[in-house]
ROFIBA-743961 format. One record per residue: x, y, z of N, C-alpha, C in turn. Coordinates in nm, 2 decimals. Last residue first. Layout:
<kollos>
{n_x: X, n_y: Y, n_z: Z, ca_x: X, ca_y: Y, ca_z: Z, c_x: X, c_y: Y, c_z: Z}
...
</kollos>
This chain:
<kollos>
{n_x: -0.47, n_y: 9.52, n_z: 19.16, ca_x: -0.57, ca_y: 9.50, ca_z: 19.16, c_x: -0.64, c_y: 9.56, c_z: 19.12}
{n_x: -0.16, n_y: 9.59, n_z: 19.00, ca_x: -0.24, ca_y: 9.50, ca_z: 18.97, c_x: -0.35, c_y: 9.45, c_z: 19.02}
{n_x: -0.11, n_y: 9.80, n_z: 19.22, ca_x: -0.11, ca_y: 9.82, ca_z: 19.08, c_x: -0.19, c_y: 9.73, c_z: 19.02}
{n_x: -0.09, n_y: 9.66, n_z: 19.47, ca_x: -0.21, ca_y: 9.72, ca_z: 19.44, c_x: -0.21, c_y: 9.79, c_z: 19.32}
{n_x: 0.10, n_y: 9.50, n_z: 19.42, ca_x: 0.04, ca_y: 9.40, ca_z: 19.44, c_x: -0.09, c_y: 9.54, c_z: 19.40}
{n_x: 0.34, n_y: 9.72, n_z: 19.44, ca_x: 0.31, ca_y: 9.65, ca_z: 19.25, c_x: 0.17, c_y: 9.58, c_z: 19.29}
{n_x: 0.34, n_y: 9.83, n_z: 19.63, ca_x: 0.27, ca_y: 9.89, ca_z: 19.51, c_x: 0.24, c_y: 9.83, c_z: 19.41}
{n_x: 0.43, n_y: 9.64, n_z: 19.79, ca_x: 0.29, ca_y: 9.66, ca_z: 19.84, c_x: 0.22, c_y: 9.72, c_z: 19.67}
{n_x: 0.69, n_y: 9.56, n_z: 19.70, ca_x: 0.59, ca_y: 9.47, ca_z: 19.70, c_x: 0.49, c_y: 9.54, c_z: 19.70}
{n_x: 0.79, n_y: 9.81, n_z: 19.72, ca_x: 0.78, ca_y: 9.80, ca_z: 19.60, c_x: 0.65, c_y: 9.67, c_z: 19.58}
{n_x: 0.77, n_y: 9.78, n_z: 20.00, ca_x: 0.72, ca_y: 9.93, ca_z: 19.99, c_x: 0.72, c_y: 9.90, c_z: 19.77}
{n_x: 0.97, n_y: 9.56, n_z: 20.04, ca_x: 0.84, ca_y: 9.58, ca_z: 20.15, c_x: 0.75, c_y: 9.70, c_z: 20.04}
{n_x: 1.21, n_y: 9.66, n_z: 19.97, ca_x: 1.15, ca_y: 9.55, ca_z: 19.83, c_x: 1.00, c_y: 9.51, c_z: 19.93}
{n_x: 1.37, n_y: 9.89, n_z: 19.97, ca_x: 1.26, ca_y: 9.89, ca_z: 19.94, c_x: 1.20, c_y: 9.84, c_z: 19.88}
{n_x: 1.64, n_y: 9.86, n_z: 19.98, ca_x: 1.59, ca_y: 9.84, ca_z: 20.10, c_x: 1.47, c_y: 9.87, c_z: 20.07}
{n_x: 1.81, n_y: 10.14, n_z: 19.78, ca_x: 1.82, ca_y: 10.00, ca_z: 19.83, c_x: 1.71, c_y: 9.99, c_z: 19.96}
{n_x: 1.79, n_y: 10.21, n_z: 19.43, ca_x: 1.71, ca_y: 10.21, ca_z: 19.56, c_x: 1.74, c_y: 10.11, c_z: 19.64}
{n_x: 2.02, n_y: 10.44, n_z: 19.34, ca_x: 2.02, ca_y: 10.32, ca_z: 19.31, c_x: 1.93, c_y: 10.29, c_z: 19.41}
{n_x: 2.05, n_y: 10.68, n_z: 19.01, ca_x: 2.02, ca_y: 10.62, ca_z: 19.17, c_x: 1.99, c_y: 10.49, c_z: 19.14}
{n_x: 2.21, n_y: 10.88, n_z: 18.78, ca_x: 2.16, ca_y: 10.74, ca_z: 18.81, c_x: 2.11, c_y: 10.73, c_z: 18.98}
{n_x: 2.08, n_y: 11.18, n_z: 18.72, ca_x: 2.17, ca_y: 11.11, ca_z: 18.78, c_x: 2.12, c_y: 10.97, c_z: 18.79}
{n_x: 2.06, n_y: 11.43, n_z: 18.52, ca_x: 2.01, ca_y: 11.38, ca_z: 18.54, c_x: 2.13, c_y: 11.25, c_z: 18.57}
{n_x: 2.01, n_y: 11.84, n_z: 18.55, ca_x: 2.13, ca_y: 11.73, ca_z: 18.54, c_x: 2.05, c_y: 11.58, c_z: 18.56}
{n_x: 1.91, n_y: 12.01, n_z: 18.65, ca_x: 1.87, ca_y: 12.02, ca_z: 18.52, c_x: 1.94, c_y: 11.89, c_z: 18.47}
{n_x: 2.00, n_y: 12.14, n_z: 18.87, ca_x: 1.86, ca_y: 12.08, ca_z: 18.93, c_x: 1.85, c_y: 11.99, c_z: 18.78}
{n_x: 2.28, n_y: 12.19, n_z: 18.97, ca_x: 2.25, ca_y: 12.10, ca_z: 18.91, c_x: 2.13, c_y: 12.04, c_z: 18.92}
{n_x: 2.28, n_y: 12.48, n_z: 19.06, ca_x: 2.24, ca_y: 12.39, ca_z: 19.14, c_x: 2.24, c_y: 12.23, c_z: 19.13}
{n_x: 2.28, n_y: 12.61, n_z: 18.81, ca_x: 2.43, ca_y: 12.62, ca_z: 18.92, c_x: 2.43, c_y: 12.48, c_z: 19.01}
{n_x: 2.08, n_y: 12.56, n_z: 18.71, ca_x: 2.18, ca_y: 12.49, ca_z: 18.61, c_x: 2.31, c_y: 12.49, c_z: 18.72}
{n_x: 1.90, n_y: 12.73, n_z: 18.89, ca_x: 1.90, ca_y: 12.57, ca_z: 18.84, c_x: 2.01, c_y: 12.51, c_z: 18.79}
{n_x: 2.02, n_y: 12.99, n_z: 18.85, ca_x: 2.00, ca_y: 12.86, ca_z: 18.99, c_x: 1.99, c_y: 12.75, c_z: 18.95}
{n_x: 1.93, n_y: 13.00, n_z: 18.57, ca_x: 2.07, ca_y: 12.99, ca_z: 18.61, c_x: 2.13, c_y: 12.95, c_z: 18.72}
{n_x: 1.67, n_y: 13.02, n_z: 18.51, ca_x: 1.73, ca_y: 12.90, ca_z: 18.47, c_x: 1.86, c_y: 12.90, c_z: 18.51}
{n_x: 1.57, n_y: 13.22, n_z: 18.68, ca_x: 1.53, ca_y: 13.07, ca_z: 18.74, c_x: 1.65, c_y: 12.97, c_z: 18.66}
{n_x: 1.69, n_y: 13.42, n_z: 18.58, ca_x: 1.74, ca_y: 13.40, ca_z: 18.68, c_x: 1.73, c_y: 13.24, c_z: 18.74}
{n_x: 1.57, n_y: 13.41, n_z: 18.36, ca_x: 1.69, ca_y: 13.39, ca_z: 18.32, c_x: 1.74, c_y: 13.33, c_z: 18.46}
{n_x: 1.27, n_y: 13.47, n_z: 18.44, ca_x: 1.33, ca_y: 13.34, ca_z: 18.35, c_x: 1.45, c_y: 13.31, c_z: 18.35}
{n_x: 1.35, n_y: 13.72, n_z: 18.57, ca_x: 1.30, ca_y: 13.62, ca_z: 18.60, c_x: 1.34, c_y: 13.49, c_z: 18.55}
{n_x: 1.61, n_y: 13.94, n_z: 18.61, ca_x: 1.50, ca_y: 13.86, ca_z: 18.48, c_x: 1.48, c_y: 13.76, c_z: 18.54}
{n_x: 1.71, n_y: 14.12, n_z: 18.85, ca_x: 1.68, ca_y: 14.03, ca_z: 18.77, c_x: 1.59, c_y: 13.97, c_z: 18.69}
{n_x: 1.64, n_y: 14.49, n_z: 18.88, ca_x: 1.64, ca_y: 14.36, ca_z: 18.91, c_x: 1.65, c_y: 14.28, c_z: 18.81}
{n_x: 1.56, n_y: 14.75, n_z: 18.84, ca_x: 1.46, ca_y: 14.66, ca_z: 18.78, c_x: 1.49, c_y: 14.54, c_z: 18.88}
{n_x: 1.73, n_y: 14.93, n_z: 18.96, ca_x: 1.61, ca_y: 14.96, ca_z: 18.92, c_x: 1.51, c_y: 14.85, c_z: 18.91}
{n_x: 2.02, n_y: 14.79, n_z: 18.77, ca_x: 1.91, ca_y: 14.88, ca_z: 18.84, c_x: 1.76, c_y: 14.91, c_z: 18.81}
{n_x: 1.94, n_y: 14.44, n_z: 18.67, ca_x: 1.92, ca_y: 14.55, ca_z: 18.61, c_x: 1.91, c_y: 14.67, c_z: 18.71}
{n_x: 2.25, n_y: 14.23, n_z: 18.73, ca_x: 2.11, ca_y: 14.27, ca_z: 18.76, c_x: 2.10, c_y: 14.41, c_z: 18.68}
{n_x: 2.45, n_y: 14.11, n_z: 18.46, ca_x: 2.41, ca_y: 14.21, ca_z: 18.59, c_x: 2.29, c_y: 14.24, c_z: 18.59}
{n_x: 2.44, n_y: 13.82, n_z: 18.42, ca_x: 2.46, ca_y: 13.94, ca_z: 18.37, c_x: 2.43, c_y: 13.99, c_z: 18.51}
{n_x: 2.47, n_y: 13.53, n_z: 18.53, ca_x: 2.56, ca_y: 13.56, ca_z: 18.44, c_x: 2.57, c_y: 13.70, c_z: 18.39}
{n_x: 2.44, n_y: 13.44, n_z: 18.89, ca_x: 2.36, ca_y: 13.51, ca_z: 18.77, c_x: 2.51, c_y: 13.55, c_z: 18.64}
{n_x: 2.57, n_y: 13.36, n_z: 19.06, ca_x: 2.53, ca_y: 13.29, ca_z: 18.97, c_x: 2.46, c_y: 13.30, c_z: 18.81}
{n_x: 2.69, n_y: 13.49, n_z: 19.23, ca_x: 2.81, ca_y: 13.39, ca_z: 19.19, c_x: 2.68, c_y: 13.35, c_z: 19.06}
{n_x: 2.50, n_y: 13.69, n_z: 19.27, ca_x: 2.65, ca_y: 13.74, ca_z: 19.16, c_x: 2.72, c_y: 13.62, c_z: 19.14}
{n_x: 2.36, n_y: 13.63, n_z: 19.45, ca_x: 2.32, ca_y: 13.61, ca_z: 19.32, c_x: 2.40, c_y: 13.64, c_z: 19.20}
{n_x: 2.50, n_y: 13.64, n_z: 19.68, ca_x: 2.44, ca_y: 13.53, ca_z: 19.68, c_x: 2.44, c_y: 13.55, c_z: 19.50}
{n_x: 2.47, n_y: 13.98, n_z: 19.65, ca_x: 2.58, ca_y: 13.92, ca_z: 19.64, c_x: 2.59, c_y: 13.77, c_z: 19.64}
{n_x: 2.21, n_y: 14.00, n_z: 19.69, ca_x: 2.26, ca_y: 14.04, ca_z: 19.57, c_x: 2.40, c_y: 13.98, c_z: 19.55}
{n_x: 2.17, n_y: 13.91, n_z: 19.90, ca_x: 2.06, ca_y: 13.83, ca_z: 19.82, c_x: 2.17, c_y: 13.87, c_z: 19.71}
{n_x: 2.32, n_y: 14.10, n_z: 20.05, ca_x: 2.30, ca_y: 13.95, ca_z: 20.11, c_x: 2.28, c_y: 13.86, c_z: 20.00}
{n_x: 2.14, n_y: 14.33, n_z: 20.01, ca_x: 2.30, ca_y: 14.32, ca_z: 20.02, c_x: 2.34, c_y: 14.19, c_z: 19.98}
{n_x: 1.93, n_y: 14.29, n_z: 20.18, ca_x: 1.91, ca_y: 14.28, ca_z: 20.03, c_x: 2.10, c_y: 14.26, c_z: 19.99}
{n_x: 1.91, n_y: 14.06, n_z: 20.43, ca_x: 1.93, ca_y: 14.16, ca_z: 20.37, c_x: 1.98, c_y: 14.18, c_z: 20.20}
{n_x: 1.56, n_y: 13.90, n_z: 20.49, ca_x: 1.73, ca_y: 13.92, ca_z: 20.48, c_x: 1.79, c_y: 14.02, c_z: 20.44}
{n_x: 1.33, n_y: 13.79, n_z: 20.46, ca_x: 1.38, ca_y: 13.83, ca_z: 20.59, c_x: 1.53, c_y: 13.86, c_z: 20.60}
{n_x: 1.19, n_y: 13.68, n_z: 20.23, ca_x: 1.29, ca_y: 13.58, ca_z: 20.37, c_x: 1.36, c_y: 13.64, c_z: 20.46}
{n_x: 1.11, n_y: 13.87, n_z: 20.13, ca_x: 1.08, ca_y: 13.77, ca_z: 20.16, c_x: 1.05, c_y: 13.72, c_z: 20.27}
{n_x: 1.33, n_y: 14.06, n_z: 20.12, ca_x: 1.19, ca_y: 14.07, ca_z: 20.20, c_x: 1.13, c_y: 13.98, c_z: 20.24}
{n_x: 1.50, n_y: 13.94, n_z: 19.91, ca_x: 1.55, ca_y: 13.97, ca_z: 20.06, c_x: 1.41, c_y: 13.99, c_z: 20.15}
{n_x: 1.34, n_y: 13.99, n_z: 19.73, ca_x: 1.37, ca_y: 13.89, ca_z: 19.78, c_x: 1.38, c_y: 13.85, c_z: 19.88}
{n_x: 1.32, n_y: 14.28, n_z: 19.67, ca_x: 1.18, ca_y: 14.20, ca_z: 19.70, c_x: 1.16, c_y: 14.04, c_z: 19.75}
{n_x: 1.55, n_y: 14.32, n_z: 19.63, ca_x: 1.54, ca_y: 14.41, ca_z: 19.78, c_x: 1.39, c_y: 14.32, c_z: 19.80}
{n_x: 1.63, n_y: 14.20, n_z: 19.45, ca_x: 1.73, ca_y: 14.14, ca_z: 19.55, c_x: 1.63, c_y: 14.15, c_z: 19.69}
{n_x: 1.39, n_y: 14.19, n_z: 19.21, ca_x: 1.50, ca_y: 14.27, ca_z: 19.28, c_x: 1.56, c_y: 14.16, c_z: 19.40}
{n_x: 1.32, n_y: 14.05, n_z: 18.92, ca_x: 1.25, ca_y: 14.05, ca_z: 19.06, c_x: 1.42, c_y: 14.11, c_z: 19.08}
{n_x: 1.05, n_y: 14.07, n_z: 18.59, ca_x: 1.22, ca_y: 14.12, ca_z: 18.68, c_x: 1.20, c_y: 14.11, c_z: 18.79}
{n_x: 0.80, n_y: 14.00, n_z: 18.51, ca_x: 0.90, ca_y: 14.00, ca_z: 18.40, c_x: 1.05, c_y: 14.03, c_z: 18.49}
{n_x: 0.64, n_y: 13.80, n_z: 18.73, ca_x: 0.69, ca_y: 13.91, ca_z: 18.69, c_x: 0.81, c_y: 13.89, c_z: 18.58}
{n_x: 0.53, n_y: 13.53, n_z: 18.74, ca_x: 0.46, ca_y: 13.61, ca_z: 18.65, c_x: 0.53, c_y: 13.77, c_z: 18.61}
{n_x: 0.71, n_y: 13.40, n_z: 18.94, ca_x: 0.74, ca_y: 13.40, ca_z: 18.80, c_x: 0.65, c_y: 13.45, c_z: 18.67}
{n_x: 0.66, n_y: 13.39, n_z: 19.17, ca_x: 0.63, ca_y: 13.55, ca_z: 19.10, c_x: 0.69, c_y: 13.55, c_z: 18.98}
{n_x: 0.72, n_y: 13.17, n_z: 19.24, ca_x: 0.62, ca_y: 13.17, ca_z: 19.27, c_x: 0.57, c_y: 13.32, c_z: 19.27}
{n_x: 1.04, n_y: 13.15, n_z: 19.17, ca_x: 0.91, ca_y: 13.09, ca_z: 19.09, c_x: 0.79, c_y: 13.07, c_z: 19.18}
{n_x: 1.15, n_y: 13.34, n_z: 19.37, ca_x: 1.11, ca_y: 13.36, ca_z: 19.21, c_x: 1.04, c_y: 13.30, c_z: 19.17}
{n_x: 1.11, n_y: 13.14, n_z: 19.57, ca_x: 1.02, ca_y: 13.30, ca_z: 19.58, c_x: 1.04, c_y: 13.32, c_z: 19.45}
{n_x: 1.25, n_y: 12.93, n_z: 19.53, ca_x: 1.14, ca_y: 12.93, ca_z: 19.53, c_x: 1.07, c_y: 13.02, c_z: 19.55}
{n_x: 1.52, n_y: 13.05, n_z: 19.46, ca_x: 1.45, ca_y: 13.00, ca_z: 19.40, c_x: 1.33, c_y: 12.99, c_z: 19.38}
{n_x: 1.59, n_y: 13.13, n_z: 19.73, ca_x: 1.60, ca_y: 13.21, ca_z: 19.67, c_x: 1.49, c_y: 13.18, c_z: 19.51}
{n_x: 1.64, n_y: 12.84, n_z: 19.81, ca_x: 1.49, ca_y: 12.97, ca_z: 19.89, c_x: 1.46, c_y: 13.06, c_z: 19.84}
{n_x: 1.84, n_y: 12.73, n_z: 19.67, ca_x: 1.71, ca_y: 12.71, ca_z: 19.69, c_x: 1.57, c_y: 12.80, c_z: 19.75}
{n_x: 2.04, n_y: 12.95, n_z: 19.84, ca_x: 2.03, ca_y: 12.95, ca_z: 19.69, c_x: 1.88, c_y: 12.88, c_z: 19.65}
{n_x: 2.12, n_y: 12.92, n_z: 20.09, ca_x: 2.00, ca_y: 13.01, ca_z: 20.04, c_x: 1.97, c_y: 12.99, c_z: 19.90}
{n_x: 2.28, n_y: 12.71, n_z: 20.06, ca_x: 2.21, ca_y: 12.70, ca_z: 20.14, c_x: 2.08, c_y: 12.75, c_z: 20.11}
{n_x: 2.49, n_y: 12.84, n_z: 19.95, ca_x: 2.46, ca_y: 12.75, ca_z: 19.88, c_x: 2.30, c_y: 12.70, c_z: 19.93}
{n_x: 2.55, n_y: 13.07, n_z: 20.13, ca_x: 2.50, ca_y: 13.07, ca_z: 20.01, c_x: 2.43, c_y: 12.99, c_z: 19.94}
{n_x: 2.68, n_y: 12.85, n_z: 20.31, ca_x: 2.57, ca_y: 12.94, ca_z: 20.39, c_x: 2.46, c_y: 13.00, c_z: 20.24}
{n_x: 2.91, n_y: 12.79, n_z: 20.18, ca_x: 2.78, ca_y: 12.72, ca_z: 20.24, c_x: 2.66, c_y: 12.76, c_z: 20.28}
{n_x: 3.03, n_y: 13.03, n_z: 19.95, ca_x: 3.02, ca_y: 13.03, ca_z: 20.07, c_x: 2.92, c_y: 12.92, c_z: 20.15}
{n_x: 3.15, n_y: 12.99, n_z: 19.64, ca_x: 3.02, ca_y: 13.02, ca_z: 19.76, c_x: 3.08, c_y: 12.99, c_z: 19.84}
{n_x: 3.37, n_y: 12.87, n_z: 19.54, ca_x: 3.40, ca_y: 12.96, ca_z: 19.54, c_x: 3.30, c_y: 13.02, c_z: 19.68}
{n_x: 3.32, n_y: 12.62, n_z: 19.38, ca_x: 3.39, ca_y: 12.61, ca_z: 19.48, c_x: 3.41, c_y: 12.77, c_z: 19.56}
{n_x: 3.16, n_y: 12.72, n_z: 19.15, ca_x: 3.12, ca_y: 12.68, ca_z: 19.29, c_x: 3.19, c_y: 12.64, c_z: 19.42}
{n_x: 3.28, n_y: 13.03, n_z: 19.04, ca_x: 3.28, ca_y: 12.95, ca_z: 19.03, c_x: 3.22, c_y: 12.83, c_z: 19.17}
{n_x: 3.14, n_y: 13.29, n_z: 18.93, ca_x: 3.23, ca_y: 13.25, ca_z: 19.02, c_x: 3.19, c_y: 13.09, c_z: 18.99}
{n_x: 3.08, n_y: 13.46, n_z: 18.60, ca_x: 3.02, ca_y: 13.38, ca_z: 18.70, c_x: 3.13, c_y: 13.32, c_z: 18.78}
</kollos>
């Protein structure tokens, strides 16, 4: 696996899009580059090479990527799985209103 300094912006970019067409054929057991790329209108080339910084095995000819494997490995690249402190500022209008209609 490359490393993230490594992508290209433009990658990093597609890497969400790419995402959400797998999990919304997350019923398939394997999804290709070439059924990706369709998608979104891109080239399969494109998709496959995006997916080498992240994927840890090689797509399957033929088949394409593993679904599940693929979803969990965007994710973990992407830091979707990571869990961050925030801090809210400027939303004591918008906290008033919900707590006042919580308690009616």
């Amino acid at each position: 696996m490359e490393s993230k300094e490594q992508i290209s912006r433009a990658a990093l970019k597609r890497l969400p899009q790419y995402l959400r067409i797998i999990k919304e054929h997350e019923e398939m057991k394997f999804i290709s580059s070439t059924f990706i790329a369709k998608e979104l209108n891109l080239n399969p080339i494109l998709v496959r090479k995006d997916l080498a910084f992240v994927y840890k095995s090689d797509g399957k000819p033929g088949n394409g990527f593993e679904v599940v494997t693929i979803i969990k490995e965007i994710e973990e690249f992407l830091g979707l799985n990571e869990i961050n402190n925030a801090i809210i500022v400027g939303a004591r209008k918008t906290w008033s209103s919900t707590f006042k209609l919580s308690r009616v």
